[in-house]
C-alpha positions as CSV (number, residue, x, y, z in Angstrom):
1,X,65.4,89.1,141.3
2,X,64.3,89.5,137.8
3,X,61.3,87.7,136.0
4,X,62.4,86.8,132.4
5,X,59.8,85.4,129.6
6,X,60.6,83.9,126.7
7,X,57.2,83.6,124.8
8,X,57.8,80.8,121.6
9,X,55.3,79.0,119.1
10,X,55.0,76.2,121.6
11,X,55.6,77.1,125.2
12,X,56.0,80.5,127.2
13,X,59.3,79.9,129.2
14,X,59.3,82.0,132.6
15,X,63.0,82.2,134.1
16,X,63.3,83.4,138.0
17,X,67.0,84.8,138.0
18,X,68.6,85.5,141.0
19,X,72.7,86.9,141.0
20,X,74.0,84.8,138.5
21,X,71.3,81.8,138.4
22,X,68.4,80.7,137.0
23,X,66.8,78.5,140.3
24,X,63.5,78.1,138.4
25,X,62.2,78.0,134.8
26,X,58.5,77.2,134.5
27,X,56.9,76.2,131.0
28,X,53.0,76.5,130.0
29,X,51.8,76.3,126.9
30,X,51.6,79.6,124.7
31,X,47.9,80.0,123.8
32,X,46.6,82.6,122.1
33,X,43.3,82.3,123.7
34,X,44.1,82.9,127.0
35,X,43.8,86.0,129.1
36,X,46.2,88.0,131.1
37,X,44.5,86.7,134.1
38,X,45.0,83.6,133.7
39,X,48.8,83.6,133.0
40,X,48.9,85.6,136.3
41,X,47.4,82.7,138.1
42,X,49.7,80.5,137.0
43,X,52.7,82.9,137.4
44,X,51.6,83.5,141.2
45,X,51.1,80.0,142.0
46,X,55.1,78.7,140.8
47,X,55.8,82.1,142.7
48,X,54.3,81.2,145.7
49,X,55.4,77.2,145.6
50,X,59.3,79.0,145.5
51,X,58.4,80.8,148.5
52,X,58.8,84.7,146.4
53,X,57.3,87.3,147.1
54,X,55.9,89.3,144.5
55,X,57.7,92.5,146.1
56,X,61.3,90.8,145.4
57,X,60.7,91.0,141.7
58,X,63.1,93.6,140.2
59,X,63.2,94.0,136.6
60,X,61.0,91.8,133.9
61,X,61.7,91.2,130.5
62,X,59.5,90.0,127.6
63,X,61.1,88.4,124.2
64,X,58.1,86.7,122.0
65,X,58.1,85.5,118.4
66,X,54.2,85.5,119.0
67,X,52.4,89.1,118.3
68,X,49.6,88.2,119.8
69,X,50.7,87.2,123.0
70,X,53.0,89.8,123.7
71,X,50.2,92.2,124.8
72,X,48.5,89.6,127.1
73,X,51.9,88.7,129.3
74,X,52.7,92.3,128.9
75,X,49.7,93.8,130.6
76,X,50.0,90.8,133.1
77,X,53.4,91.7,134.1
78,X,52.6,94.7,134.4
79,X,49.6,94.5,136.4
80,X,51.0,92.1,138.8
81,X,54.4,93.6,139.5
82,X,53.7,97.3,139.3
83,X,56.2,98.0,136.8
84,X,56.0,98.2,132.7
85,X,58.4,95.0,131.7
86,X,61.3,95.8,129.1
87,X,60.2,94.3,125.7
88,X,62.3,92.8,123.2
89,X,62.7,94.8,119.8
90,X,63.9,96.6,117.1
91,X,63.8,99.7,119.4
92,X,66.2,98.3,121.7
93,X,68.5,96.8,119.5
94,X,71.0,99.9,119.0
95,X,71.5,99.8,122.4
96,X,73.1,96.2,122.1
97,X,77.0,95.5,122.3
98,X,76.4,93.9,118.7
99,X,75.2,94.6,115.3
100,X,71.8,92.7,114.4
101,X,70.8,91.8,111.3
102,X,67.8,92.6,109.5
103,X,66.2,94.1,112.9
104,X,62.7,94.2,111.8
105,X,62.9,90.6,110.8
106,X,64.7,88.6,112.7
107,X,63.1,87.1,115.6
108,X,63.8,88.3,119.6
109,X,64.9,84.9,120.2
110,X,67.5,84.9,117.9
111,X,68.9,87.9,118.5
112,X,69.1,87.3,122.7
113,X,70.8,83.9,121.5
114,X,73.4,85.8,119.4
115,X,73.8,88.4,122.6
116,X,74.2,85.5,125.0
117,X,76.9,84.2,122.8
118,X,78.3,87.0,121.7
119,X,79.1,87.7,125.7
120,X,80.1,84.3,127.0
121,X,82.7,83.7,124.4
122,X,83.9,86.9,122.5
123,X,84.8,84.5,118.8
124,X,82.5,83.4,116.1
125,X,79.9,81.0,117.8
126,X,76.7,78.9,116.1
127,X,73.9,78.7,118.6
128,X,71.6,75.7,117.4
129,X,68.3,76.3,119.2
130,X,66.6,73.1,119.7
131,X,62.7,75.0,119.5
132,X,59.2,74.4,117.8
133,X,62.1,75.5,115.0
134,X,65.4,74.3,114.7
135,X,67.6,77.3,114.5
136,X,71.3,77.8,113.4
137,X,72.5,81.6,114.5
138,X,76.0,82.6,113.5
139,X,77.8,85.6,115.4
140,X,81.3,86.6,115.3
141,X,83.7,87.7,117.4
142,X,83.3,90.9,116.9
143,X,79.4,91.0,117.5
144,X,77.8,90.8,114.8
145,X,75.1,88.6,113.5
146,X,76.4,87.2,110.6
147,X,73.5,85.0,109.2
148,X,70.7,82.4,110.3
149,X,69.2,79.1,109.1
150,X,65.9,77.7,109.9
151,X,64.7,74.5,109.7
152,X,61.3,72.8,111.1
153,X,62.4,71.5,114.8
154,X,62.2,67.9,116.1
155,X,58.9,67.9,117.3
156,X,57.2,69.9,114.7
157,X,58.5,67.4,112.5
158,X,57.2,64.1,113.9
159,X,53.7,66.2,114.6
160,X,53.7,67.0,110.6
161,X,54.1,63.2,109.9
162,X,51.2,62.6,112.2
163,X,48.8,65.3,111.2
164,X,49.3,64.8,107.3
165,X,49.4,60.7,107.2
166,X,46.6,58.4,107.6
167,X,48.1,56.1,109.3
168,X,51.3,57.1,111.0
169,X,51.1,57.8,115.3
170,X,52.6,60.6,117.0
171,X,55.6,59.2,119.0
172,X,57.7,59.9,121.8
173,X,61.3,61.9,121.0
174,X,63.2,59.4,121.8
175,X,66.9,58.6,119.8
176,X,66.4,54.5,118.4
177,X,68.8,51.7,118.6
178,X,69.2,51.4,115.3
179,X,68.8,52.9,111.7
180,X,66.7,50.1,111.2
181,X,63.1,50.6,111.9
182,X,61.2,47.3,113.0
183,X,57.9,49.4,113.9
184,X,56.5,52.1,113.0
185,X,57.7,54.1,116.2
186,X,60.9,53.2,115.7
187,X,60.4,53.5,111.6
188,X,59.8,57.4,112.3
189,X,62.1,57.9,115.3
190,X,65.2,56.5,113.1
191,X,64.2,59.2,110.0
192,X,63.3,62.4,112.1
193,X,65.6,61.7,115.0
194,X,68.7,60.0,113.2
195,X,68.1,62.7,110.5
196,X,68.3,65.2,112.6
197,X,71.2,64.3,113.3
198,X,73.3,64.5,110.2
199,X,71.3,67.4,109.4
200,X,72.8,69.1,112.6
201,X,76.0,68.2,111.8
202,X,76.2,69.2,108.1
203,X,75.0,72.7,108.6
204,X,77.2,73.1,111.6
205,X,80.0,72.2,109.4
206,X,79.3,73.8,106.7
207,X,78.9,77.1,108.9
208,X,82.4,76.3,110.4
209,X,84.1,75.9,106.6
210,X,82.4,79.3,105.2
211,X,84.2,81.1,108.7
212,X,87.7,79.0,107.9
213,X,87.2,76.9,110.5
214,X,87.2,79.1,113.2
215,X,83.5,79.3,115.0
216,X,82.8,77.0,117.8
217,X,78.9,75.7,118.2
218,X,76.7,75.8,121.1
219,X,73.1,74.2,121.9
220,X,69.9,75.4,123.6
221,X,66.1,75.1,123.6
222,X,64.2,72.2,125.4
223,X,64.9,69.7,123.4
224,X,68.8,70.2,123.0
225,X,69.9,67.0,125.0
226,X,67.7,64.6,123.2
227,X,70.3,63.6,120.8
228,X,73.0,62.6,122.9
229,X,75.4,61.7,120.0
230,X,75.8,65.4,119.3
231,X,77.5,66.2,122.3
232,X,80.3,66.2,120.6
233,X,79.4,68.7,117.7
234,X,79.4,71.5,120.7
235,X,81.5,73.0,122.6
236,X,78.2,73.8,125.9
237,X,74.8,73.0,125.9
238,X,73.1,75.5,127.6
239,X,69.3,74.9,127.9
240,X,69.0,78.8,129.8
241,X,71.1,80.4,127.0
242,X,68.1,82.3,125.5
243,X,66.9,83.2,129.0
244,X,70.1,84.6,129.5
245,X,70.0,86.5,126.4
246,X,66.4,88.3,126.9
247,X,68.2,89.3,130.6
248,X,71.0,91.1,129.4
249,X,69.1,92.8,126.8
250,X,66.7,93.8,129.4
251,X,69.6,95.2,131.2
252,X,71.2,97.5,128.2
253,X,67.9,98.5,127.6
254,X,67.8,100.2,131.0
255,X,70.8,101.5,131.2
């Protein structure tokens, strides 16, 4: 059994993975402020509810796009397992099957999406991350990360509306009826989430007419089913793909 965390702006994602599944993930909120004690609390207690011993943990990994966290789950893991966890990073990165771009730049996320991709389908793939970012990365077939687009995600959207206007709510994520706003729930739910949409669409595109046509998309991150009219823009949607990603670098790393 292997303990993989996936440490974002928003949420720490902890994946139990066990032979070829993931039977639990477990979110809390990534703060800053918090000590390594506290995360180990927390990690013991979903633990515990699952009925897993502590002694049946394996292997942990660590991927974080937050520097200051890293140290604070690392020293937990390490503390509570008995064993330093593999974390995700330039110095790992040779060891991969695939060819990263800009290592010292591009975030751990993206480059266990790319990886995850990269394995499961051996062609030119788009993983759109649905995250506190929205995230386009491009791989090829050959395994190498060919280029990335960023965008602000879903929720960080509708929370910029609501902390820089006087007078306009935060509001649920939820896809309106129409383009049509008659509130002003549904006023900001038809621009971000509607938007979001054709946005979504138009880079995919685009991606897939600079590669000829030949790259096939995939979704992850939380919030990847929450526009159910892009279904059809992707080939899976995979909520687990980055989990799965932060694994198998965890396992090139120790071989």
């Amino acid at each position: 059994m292997q303990i993989i965390v996936d440490i974002g702006n928003t949420d720490a994602v902890f994946g139990l993975y066990v032979q070829t599944t993931w039977p639990h993930i477990w979110r809390t909120p990534a703060r800053r402020e918090e000590s390594p004690d506290a995360y180990e609390r927390r990690l013991r207690l979903w633990l515990l509810e699952a009925s897993i011993p502590l002694s049946a943990i394996q292997h942990t990994v660590i991927s974080s796009v937050v520097p200051d966290l890293t140290p604070t789950l690392r020293t937990m893991l390490t503390n509570l397992f008995g064993f330093e966890p593999v974390v995700v990073g330039p110095g790992v990165y040779p060891l991969l099957p695939i060819e990263v771009l800009r290592p010292h730049e591009i975030g751990a996320d993206l480059v266990a999406n790319a990886l995850a991709a990269y394995t499961r389908y051996q062609r030119n793939c788009v993983v759109v991350d649905f995250g506190t970012a929205l995230t386009f990365t491009t791989v090829s077939g050959e395994g190498k990360i060919l280029g990335v687009a960023i965008a602000p995600g879903l929720r960080t959207a509708i929370r910029s509306l609501f902390s820089n206007t006087a007078q306009l709510p935060e509001v649920p994520i939820e896809v309106p009826a129409s383009a049509l706003g008659t509130s002003t729930t549904h006023a900001i739910q038809a621009g971000v989430l509607l938007g979001y949409e054709g946005l979504v669409r138009s880079l995919v595109e685009r991606i897939q007419t600079e590669l000829n046509g030949d790259c096939i998309a995939v979704a992850t991150g939380g919030l990847s089913s929450r526009i159910p009219s892009l279904r059809s823009v992707f080939t899976d949607i995979i909520p687990s793909l980055t989990l799965e990603g932060v694994r198998l670098i965890g396992e090139f790393a120790r071989k």
